[in-house]
BAFI-3210 file (N, C-alpha, C; in Angstrom, 3 decimals, decimal comma, padded with zeros to 6 digits):
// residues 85
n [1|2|3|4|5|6|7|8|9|10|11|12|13|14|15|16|17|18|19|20|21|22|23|24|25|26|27|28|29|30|31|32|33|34|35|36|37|38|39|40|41|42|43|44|45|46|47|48|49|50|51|52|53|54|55|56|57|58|59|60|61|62|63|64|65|66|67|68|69|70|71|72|73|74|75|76|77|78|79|80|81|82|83|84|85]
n.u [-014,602|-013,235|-010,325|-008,224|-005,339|-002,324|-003,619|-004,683|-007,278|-007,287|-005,449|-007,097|-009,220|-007,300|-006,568|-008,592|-009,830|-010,000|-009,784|-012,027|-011,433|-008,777|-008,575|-010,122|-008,016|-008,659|-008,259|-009,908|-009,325|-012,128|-012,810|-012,173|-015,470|-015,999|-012,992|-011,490|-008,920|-008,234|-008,125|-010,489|-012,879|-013,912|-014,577|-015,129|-014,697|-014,783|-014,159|-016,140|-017,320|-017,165|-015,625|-016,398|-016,110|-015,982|-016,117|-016,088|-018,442|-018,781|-020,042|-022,085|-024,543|-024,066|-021,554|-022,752|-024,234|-023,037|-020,222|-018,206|-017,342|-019,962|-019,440|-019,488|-020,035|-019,932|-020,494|-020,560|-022,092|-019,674|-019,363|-020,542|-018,150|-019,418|-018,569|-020,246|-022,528]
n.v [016,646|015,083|014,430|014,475|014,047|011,717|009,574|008,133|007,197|007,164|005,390|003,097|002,898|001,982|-000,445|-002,048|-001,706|-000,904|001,109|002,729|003,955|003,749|001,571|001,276|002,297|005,079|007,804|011,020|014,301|016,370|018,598|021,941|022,180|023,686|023,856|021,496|020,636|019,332|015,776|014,932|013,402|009,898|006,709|003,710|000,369|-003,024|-006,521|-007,789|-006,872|-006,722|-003,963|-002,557|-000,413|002,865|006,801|010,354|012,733|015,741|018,083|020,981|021,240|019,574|020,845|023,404|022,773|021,962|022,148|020,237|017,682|015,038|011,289|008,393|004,354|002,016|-001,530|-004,854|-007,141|-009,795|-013,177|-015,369|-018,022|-020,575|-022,889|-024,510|-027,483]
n.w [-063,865|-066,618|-067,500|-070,666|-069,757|-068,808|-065,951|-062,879|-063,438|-066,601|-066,985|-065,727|-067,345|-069,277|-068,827|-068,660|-071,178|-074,723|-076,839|-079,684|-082,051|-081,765|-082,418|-084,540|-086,635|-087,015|-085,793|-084,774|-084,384|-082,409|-081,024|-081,171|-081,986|-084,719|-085,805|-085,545|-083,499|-081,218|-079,972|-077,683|-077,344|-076,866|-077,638|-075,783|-075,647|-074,457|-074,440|-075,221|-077,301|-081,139|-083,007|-086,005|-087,339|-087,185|-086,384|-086,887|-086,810|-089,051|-090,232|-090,785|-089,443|-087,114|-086,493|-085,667|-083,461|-081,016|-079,320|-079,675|-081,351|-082,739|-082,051|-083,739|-083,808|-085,026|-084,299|-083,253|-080,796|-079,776|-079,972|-077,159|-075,515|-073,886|-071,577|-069,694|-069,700]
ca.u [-014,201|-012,260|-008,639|-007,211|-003,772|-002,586|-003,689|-005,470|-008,532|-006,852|-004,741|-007,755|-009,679|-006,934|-006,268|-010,051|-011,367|-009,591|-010,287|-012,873|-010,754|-007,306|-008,817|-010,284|-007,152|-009,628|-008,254|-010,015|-009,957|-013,357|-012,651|-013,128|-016,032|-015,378|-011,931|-011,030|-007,792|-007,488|-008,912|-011,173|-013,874|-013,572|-015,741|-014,368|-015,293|-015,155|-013,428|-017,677|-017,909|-015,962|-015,733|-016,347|-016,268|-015,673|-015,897|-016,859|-019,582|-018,484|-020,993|-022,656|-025,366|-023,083|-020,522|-023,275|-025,035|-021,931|-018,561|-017,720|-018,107|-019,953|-018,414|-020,050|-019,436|-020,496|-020,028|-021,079|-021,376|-018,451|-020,075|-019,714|-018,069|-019,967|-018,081|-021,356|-022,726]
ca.v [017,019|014,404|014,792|013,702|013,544|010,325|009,759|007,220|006,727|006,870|004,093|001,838|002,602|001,340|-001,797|-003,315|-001,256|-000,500|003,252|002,000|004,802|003,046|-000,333|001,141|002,878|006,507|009,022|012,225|015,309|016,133|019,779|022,276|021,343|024,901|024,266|020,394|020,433|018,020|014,763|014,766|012,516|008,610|005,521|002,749|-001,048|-003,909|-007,989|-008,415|-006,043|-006,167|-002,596|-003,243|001,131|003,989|008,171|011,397|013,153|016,779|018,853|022,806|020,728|018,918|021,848|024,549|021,745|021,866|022,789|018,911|016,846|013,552|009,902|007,036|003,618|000,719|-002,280|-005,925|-008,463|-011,073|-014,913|-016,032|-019,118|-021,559|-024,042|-025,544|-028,776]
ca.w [-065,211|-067,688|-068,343|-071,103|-069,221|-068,156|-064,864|-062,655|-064,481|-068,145|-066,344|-065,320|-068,596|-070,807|-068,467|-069,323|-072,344|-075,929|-077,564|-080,605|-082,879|-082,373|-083,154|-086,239|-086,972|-087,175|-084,472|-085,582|-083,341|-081,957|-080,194|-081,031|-083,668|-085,968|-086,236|-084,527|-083,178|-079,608|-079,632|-076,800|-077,369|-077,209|-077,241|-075,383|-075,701|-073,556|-075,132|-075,549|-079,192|-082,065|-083,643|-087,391|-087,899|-086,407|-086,596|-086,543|-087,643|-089,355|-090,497|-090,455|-088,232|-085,918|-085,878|-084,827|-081,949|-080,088|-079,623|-079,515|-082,659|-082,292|-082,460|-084,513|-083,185|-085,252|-083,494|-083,178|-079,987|-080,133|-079,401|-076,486|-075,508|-072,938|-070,976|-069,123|-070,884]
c.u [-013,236|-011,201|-007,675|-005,315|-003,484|-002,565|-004,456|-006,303|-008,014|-006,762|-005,626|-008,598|-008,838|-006,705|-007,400|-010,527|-010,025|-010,854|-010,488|-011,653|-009,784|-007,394|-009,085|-009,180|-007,822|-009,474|-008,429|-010,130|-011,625|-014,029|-011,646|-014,335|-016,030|-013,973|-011,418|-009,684|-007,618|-008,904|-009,764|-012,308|-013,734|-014,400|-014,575|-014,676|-014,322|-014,546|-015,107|-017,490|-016,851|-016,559|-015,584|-015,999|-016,251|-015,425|-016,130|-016,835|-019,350|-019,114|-021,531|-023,579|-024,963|-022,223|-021,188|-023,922|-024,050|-021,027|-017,508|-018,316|-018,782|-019,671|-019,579|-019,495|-020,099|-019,747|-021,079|-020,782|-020,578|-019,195|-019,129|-019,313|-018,559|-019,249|-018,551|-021,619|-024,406]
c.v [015,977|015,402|013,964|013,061|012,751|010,683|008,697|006,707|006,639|005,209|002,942|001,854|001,681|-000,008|-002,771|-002,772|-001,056|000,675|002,270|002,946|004,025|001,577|-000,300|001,636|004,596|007,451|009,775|013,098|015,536|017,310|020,462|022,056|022,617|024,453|022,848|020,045|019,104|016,963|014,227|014,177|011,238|008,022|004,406|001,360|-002,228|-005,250|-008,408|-007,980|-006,539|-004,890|-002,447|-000,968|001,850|005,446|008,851|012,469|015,087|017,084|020,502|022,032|020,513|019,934|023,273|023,825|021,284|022,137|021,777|018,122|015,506|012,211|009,328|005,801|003,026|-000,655|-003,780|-006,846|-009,478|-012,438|-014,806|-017,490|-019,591|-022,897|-025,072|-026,628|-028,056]
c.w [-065,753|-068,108|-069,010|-070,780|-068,643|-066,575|-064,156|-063,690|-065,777|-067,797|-066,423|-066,525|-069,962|-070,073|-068,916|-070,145|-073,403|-076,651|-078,808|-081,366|-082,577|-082,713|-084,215|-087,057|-087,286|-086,407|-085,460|-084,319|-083,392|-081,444|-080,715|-082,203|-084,841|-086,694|-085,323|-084,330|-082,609|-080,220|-078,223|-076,252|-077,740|-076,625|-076,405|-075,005|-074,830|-075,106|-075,929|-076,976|-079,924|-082,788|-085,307|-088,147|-086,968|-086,508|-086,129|-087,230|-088,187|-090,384|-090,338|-089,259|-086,559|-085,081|-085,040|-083,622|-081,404|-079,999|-079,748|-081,135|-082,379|-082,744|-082,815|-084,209|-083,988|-084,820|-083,356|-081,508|-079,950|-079,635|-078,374|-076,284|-074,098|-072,646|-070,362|-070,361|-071,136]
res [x|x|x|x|x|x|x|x|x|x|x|x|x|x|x|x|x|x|x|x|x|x|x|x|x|x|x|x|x|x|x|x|x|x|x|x|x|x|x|x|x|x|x|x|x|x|x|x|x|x|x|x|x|x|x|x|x|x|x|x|x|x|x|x|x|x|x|x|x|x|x|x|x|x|x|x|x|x|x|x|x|x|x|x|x]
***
């Protein structure tokens, strides 16, 4: 089960990944989806993307197909750079 409380794994997720929502500046709760209090749902990207957008999706649709709202990630590959000749 995932816990948002810091703990190992938070730990090693935030050492190599950045939360797409605090890069877009977009934290939206997520849980429960009637009434979204806790933020409990997060994307989390890698130095490869840049995150050009970011949300979530609140709706009668969305809010009756789960008790979780779902995240929107738009996102691009970053170039890479090549050091070979």
């Amino acid at each position: 089960m995932w816990s948002p409380l810091p703990g190992p794994i938070l730990r090693l997720l935030r050492t190599a990944l950045r939360d797409a929502a605090v890069v877009c500046g977009t934290r939206r709760a997520t849980y429960p989806s009637a009434l979204p209090l806790l933020r409990l749902d997060r994307a989390y990207v890698d130095a490869g993307v840049e995150v050009l957008r970011c949300g979530v999706v609140s709706d009668p649709r969305t809010r009756a197909a789960s008790d979780h709202l779902p995240l929107w990630v738009d996102l691009v590959p970053r170039a890479t750079t090549s050091t070979s000749p």
